[in-house]
DONUTI-338446 format. One record per atom (N, C-alpha, C): x, y, z; atom name. Coordinates in pm, whole numbers. Layout:
% DONUTI-338446
X  Y  Z  atom
X  Y  Z  CA .
...
END
This chain:
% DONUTI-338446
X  Y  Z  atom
9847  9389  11911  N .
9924  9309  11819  CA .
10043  9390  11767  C .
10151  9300  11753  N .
10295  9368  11737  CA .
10269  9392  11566  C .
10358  9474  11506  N .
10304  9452  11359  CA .
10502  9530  11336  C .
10526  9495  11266  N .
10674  9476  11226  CA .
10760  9629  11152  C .
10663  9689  11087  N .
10639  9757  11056  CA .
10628  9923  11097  C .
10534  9906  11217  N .
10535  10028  11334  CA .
10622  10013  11451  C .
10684  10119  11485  N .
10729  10141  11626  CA .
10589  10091  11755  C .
10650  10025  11795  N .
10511  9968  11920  CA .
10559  10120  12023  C .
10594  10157  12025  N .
10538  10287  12127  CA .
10410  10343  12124  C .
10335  10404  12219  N .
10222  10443  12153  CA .
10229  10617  12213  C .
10343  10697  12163  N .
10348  10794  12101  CA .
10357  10831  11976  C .
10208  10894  11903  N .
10209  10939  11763  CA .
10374  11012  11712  C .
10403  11053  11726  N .
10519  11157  11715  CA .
10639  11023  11678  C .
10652  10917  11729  N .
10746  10804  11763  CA .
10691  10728  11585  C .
10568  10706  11587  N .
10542  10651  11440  CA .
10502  10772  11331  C .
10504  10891  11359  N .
10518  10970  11195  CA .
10693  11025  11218  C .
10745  11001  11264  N .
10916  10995  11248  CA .
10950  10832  11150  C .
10885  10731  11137  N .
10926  10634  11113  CA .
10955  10643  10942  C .
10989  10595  10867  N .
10981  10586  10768  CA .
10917  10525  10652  C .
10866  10394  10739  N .
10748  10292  10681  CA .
10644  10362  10705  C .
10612  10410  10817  N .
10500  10482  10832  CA .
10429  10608  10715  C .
10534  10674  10661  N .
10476  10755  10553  CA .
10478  10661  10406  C .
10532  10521  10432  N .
10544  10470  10264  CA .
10397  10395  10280  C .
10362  10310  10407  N .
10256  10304  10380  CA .
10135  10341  10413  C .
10138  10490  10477  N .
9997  10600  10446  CA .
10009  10643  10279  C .
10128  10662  10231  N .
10118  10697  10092  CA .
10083  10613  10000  C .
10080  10484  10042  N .
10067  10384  9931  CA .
10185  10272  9879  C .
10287  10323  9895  N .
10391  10270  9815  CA .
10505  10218  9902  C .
10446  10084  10032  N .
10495  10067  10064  CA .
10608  9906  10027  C .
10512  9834  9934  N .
10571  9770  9881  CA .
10702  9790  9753  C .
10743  9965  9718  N .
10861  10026  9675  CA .
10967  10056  9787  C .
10929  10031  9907  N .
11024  10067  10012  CA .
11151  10036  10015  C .
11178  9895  9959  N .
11348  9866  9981  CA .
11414  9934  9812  C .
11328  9965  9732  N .
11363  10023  9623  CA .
11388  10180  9610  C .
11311  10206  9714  N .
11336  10358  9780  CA .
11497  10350  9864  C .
11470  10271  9960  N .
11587  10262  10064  CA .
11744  10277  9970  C .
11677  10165  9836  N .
11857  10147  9725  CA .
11884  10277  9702  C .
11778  10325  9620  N .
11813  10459  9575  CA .
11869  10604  9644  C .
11773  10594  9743  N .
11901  10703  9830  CA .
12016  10687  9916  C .
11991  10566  9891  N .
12148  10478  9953  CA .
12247  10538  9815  C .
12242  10477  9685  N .
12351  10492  9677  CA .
12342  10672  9605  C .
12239  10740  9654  N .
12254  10901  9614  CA .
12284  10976  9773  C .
12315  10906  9862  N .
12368  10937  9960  CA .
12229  11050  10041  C .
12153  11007  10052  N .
12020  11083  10148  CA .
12009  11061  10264  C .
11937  11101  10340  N .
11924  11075  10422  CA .
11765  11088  10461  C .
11703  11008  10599  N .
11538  11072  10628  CA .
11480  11115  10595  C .
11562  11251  10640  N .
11456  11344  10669  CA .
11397  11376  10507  C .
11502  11360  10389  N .
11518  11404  10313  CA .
11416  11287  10205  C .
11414  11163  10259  N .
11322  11039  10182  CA .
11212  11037  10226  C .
11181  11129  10372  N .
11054  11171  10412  CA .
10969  11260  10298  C .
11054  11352  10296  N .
10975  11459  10196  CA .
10942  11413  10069  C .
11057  11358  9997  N .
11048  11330  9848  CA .
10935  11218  9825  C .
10901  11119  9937  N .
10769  11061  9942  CA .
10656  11092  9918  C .
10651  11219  10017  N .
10537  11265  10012  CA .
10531  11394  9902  C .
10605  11375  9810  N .
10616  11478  9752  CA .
10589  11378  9605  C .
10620  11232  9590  N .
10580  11127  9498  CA .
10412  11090  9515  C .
10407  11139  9680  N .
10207  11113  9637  CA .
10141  11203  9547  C .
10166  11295  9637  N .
10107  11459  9559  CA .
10118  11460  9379  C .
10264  11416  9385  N .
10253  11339  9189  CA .
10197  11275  9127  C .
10224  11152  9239  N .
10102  11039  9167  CA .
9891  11075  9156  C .
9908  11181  9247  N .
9753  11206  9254  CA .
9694  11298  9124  C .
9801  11388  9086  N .
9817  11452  8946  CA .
9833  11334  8785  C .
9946  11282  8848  N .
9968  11211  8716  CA .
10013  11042  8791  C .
9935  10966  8813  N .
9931  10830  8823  CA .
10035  10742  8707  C .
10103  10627  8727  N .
10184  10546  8658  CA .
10063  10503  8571  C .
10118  10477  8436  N .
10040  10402  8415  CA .
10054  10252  8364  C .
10160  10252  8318  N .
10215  10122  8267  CA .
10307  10034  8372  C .
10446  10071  8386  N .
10550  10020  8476  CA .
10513  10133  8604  C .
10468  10053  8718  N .
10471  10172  8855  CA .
10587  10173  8878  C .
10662  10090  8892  N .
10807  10035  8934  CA .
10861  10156  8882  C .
10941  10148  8756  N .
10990  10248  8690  CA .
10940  10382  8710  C .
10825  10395  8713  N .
10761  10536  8694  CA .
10785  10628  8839  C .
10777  10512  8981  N .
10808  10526  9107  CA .
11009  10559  9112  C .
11050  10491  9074  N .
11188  10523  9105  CA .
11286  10698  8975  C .
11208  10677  8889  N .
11213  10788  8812  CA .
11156  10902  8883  C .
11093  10893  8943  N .
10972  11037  9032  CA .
11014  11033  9167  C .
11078  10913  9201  N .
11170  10928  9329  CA .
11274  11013  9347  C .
11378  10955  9277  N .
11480  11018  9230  CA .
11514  11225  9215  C .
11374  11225  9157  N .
11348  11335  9125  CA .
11345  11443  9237  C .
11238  11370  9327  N .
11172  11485  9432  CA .
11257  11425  9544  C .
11383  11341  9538  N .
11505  11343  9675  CA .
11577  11487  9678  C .
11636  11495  9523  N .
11674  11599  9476  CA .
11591  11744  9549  C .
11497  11761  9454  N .
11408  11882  9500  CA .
11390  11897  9665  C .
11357  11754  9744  N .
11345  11738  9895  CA .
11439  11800  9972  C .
11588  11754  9931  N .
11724  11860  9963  CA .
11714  11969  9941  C .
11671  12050  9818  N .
11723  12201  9806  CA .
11569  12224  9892  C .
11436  12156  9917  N .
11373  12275  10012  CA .
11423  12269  10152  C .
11488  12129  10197  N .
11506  12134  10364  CA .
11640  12258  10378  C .
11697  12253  10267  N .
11809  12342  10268  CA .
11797  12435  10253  C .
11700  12552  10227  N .
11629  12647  10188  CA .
11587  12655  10297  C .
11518  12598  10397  N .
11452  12599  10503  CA .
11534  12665  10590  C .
11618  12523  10611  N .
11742  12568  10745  CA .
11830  12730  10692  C .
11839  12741  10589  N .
11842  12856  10562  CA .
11813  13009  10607  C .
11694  12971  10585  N .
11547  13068  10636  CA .
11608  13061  10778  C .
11585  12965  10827  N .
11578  12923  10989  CA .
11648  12997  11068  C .
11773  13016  11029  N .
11933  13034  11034  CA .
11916  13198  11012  C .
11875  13288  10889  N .
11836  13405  10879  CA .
11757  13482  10973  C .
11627  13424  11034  N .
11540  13456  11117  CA .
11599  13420  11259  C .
11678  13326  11311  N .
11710  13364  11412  CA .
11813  13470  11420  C .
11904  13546  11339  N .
11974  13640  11335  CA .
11922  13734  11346  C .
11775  13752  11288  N .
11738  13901  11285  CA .
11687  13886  11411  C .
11620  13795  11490  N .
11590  13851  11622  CA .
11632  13843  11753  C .
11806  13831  11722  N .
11881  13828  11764  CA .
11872  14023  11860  C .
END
């Protein structure tokens, strides 16, 4: 069955690249087009709404919404897009350093 949602390929690698795919293993896939606004207009990208996702579970498993999820989700979004950038950028960083030294 086709499901709208997943890439019908049936390489794993093809659906944890997807982006629905981590909103709804995390839970919060019904925030998805509210996710999509927000780093739309903070200019993000993927790789970068990949992380801050999964970086909103790990939050929510500490400290759960309790009143407005809505709000509490786009406030904690927001947050860890930010933080998501300075680690991929930190990374490629690293990345970039270590192939020099073994150069």
């Amino acid at each position: 069955m086709k499901h709208g949602l997943y890439p019908t390929g049936t390489d794993g690698q093809a659906k944890r690249s997807s982006l629905e795919y981590y909103f709804v293993r995390t839970g919060f896939i019904d925030l998805l087009p509210l996710a999509l606004e927000i780093a739309g207009k903070l200019e993000f990208g993927k790789e970068e709404m990949i992380e801050a996702i999964c970086k909103v579970a790990d939050k929510c498993r500490d400290y759960p919404p309790v009143l407005n999820r809505r709000a509490w989700f786009a406030k904690v979004y927001k947050e860890k897009l930010f933080e998501a950038r300075a680690d991929i950028l930190a990374y490629k960083k690293c990345w970039r350093y270590r192939e020099n030294i073994s150069l």
